[in-house]
N, C-alpha and C positions, 0 to 999 in steps of 0.2 A: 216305692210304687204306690201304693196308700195314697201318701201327699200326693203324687199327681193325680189318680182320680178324683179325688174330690177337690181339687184347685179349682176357682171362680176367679174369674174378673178380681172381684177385691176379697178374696176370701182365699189364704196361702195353706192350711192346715184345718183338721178336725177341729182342734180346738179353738179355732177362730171362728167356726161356725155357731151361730144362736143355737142356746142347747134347751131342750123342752119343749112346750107345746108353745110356745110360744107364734103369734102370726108374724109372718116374714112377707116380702116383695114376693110377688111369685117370676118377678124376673131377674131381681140382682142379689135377693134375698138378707137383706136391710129388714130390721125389724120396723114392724109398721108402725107402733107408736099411736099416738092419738089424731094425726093430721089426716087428709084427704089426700094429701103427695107423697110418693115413697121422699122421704129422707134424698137418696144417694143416684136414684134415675130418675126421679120425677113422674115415675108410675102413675094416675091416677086411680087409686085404690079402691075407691066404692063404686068404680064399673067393674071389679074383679072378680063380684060375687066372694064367695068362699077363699080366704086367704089359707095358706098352705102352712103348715109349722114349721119352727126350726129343722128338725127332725126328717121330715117328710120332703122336704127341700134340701136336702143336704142328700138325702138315699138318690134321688132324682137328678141328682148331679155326679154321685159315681154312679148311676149308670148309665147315661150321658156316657160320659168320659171310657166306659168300661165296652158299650155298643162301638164307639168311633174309635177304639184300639183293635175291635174284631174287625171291623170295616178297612181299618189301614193295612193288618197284615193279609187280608182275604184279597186286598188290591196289592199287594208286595206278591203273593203266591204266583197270583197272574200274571202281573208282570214279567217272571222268574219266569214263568212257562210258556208265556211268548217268547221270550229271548229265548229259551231250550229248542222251541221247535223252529224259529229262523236259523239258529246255528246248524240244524238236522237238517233242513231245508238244504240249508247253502252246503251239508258236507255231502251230503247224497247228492246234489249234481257235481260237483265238483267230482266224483267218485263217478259219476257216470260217463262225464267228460274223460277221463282218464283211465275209465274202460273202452270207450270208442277209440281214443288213439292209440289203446295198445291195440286193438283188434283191428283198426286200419294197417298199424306198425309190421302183426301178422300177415293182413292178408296179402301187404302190397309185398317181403320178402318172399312169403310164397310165389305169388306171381313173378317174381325174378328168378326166384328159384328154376321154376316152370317152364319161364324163357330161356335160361341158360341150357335146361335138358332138348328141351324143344330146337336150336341151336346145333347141341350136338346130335343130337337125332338124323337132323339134318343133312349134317356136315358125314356121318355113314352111309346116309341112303344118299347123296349125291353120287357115290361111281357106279350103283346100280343104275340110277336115270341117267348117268351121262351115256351108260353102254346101252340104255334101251333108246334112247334118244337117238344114238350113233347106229344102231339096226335099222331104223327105223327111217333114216338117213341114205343108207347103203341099198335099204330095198327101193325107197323112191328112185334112186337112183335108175337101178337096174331098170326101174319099171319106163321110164323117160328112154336109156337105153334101146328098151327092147321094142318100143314105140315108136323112134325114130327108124330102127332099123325095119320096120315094116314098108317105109315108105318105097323104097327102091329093094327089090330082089330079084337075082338074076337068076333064072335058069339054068339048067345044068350045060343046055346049047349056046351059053353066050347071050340069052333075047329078052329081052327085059320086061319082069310079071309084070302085070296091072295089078294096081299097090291095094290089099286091101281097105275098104270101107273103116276111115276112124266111128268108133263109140262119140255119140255126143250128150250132152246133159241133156235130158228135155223141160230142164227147171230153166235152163238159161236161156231155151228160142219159145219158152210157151207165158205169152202174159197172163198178169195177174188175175184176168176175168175168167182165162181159160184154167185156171188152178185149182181144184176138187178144193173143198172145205174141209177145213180139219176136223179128226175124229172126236168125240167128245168124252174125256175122258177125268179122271177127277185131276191130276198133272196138266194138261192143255187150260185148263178153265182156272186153276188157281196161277198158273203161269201170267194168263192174262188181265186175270185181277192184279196181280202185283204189277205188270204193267201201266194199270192206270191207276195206280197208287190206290187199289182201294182193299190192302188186305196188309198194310204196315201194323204197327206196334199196336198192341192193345187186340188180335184176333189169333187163332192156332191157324186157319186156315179155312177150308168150306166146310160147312156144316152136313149136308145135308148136297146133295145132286140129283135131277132127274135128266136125265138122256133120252128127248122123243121130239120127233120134231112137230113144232108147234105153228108153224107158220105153213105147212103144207107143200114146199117146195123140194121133198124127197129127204132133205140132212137133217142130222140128227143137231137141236138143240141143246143148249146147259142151261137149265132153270137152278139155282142156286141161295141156301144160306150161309151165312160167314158163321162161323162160330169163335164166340167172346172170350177174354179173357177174364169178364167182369162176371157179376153174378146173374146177368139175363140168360147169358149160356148164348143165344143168336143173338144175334144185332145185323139186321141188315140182310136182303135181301133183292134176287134180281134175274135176267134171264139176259144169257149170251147167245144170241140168232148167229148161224154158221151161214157165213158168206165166201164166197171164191176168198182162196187165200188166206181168210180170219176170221175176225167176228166184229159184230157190232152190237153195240148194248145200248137196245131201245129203252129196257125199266130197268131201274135202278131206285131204290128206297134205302138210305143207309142207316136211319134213324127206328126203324122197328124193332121193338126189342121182344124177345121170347116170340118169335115167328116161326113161321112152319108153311110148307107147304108142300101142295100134292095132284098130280096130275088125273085130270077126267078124257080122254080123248086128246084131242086138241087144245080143252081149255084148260087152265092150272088155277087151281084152285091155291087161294092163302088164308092163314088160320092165325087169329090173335086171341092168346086168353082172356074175358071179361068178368069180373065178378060180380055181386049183387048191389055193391055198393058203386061201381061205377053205372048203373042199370036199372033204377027203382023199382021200371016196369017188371022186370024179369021174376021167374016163379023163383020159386027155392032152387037154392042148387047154383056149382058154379056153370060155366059154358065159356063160348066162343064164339068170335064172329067171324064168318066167311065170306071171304068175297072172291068173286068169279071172274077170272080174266080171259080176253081170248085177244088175239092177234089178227089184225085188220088195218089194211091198209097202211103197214109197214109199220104199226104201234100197236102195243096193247092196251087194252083199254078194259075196266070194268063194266061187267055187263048187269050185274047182279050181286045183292047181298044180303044174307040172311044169319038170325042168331041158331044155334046150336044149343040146345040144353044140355045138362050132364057134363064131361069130362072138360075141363080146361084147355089139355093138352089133346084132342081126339089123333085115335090110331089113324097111322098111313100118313101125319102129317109131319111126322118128325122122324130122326133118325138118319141111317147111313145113305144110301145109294139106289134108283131105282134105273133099271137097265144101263150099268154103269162096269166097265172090267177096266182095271188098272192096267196099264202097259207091262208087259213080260221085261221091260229091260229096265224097271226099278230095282234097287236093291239095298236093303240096310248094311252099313258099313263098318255103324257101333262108333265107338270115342276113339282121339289119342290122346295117348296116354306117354308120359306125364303131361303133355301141351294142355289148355285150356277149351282144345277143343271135343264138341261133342255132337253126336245125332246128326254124320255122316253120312248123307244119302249121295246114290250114284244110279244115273238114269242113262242106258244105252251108255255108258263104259263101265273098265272093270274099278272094283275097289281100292286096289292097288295105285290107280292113276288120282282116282277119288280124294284118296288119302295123301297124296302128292300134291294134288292143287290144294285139300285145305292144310296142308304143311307150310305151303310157302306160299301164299297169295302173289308178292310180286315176281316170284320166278312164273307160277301159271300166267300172270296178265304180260308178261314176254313175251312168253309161249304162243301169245295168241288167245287167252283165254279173257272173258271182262266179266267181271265181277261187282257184284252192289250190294251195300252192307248195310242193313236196317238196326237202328237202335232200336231195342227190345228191354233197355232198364238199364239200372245201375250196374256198370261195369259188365256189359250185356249186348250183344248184338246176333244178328242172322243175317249169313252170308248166302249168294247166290252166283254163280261161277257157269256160264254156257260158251260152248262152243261148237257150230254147228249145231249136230241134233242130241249131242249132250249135254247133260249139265250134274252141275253138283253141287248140293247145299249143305250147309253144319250153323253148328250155333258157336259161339265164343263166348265162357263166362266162367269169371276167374273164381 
């Protein structure tokens, strides 16, 4: 170890080194001699200043040699330590990889599992529906029976009654102009947002309702926010005018986010939070801006708008419902279990039936029943099931 630090170009051992004070090359360390050229590199020596000794030229060179053996293994360490932490690298995903597919390998047996119970579930409660079905069959019947038998009835004398007056629908000889406007209800207004595709994936449903009417023709309107599934909490906002038969949706804003709003009389007021940094002007303090809408001439339109000091969020602009009652014929229904299903609502029928159609979707859409399923995520949807003036929703997610 010795002989290699102090090895030179032409210098193999200590002892081959110029020993004493002697001056040397200060580059190949060739004693200098009397000339102006080193001897062995051609050095020219009397621009060198101060020649360096055997001695001093020789220390100078083990440590040379003894610096660039620190430097070589200080570069092996790293090296070794980049290879350590690529092999970590690569073993930790490979290790994550191979925890996803066992927890895919999980989920998706369970889900079989799930469908198999769900199956037999089924396969039990089908002779209960088959005999509620078959009642249900037996009484129409009777009721056609007892219907037809109105038409002719004779008298105790042989003389034949005058048939009583049939019941008739008044939905089916009265048009659609002549049709009272629907009631506004928080059920009626998110029904017809989902209608127009504007309450799919990414919202819980309405935020927020007010129930008054705004356009002065007697019906009660649905002024409305969506509520997010994001972190704005609202997104989107609008008003459903009740017309013979439905509705029409003159505003509509889907892009507002953290919105609010609140009715003055006839006008509805809307509320967005503002801070100081969107606002130079503004005093200290956060606030909001308000703008004032009123309904004219079949649209609404801003009349007016002003900043709010103080609160961001101002009371009366957010929250649940303002003169708004849910229909008496909602009802929570809870999960089944083991199935994948969950947050069984049944509106105007019983739960029982509820739980029938989201058991077997294609037995219900035989039935009569039509159903539309919104992706809601990964292995995820919300179902919606109407028939007539019922209907029934749940979620599916495995």
């Amino acid at each position: 170890m010795r002989g290699d630090l102090c090895r030179k170009e032409n210098v193999t051992e200590d002892s081959d080194l110029p020993s004493g004070r002697q001056p040397v090359c200060p580059r190949c360390g060739t004693p200098a001699g009397d000339g102006a050229w080193c001897q062995d590199c051609g050095l020219n020596l009397r621009l060198q200043g101060e020649l360096p000794t055997a001695d001093a030229y020789a220390a100078g060179v083990r440590e040379r040699r003894w610096l660039d053996a620190q430097a070589a293994q200080a570069d092996a360490a790293r090296a070794a330590e980049w290879r350590a932490r690529d092999e970590r690298v690569v073993a930790e995903a490979d290790q994550r990889a191979r925890d996803k597919g066992e927890r895919n390998r999980v989920r998706i047996e369970e889900a079989g599992k799930k469908k198999a119970q769900a199956t037999e579930r089924k396969a039990e409660r089908r002779p209960r529906r088959t005999k509620r079905l078959l009642a249900l069959s037996v009484g129409a019947l009777l009721l056609l029976g007892a219907g037809a038998a109105t038409f002719v009835v004779l008298r105790s004398d042989g003389a034949e009654q005058t048939p009583r007056p049939q019941r008739t629908d008044p939905m089916s000889t009265t048009s659609e102009a002549d049709r009272p406007p629907p009631d506004c209800s928080r059920a009626t207004a998110q029904r017809e947002l989902e209608r127009r595709n504007l309450l799919g994936e990414g919202f819980f449903g309405i935020s927020r309702l007010i129930c008054r009417d705004f356009t002065g023709d007697g019906a009660k309107d649905a002024a409305f926010t969506r509520a997010s599934t994001g972190s704005s909490g609202t997104l989107g906002w609008g008003v459903l005018v009740a017309k013979a038969g439905g509705w029409d949706l003159p505003l509509v804003e889907q892009g507002d986010a953290q919105v609010g709003i609140k009715a003055n009389g006839m006008k509805l007021l809307r509320s967005e939070p503002v801070a100081d940094e969107a606002d130079p002007s503004a005093e200290a303090g956060e606030g909001a801006i308000i703008e004032v809408y009123r309904h004219q001439n079949g649209e609404f339109r801003m009349e007016n708008d002003y900043r709010e000091f103080g609160e961001a969020f101002p009371e009366g602009f957010y929250g649940g419902s303002d003169s708004e009652e849910e229909p008496a014929g909602i009802e929570q229904c809870g999960d089944l279990d083991p199935a994948p299903i969950q947050n069984v609502t049944a509106e105007n029928i019983d739960c029982d039936t509820a739980l029938d159609v989201a058991e077997d979707q294609g037995e219900a859409e035989r039935l009569g029943w039509k159903c539309t399923d919104t992706d809601t995520g990964y292995e995820s949807s919300h179902t919606a099931c109407t028939k007539g003036g019922a209907r029934v929703t749940y979620d599916f997610a495995v």
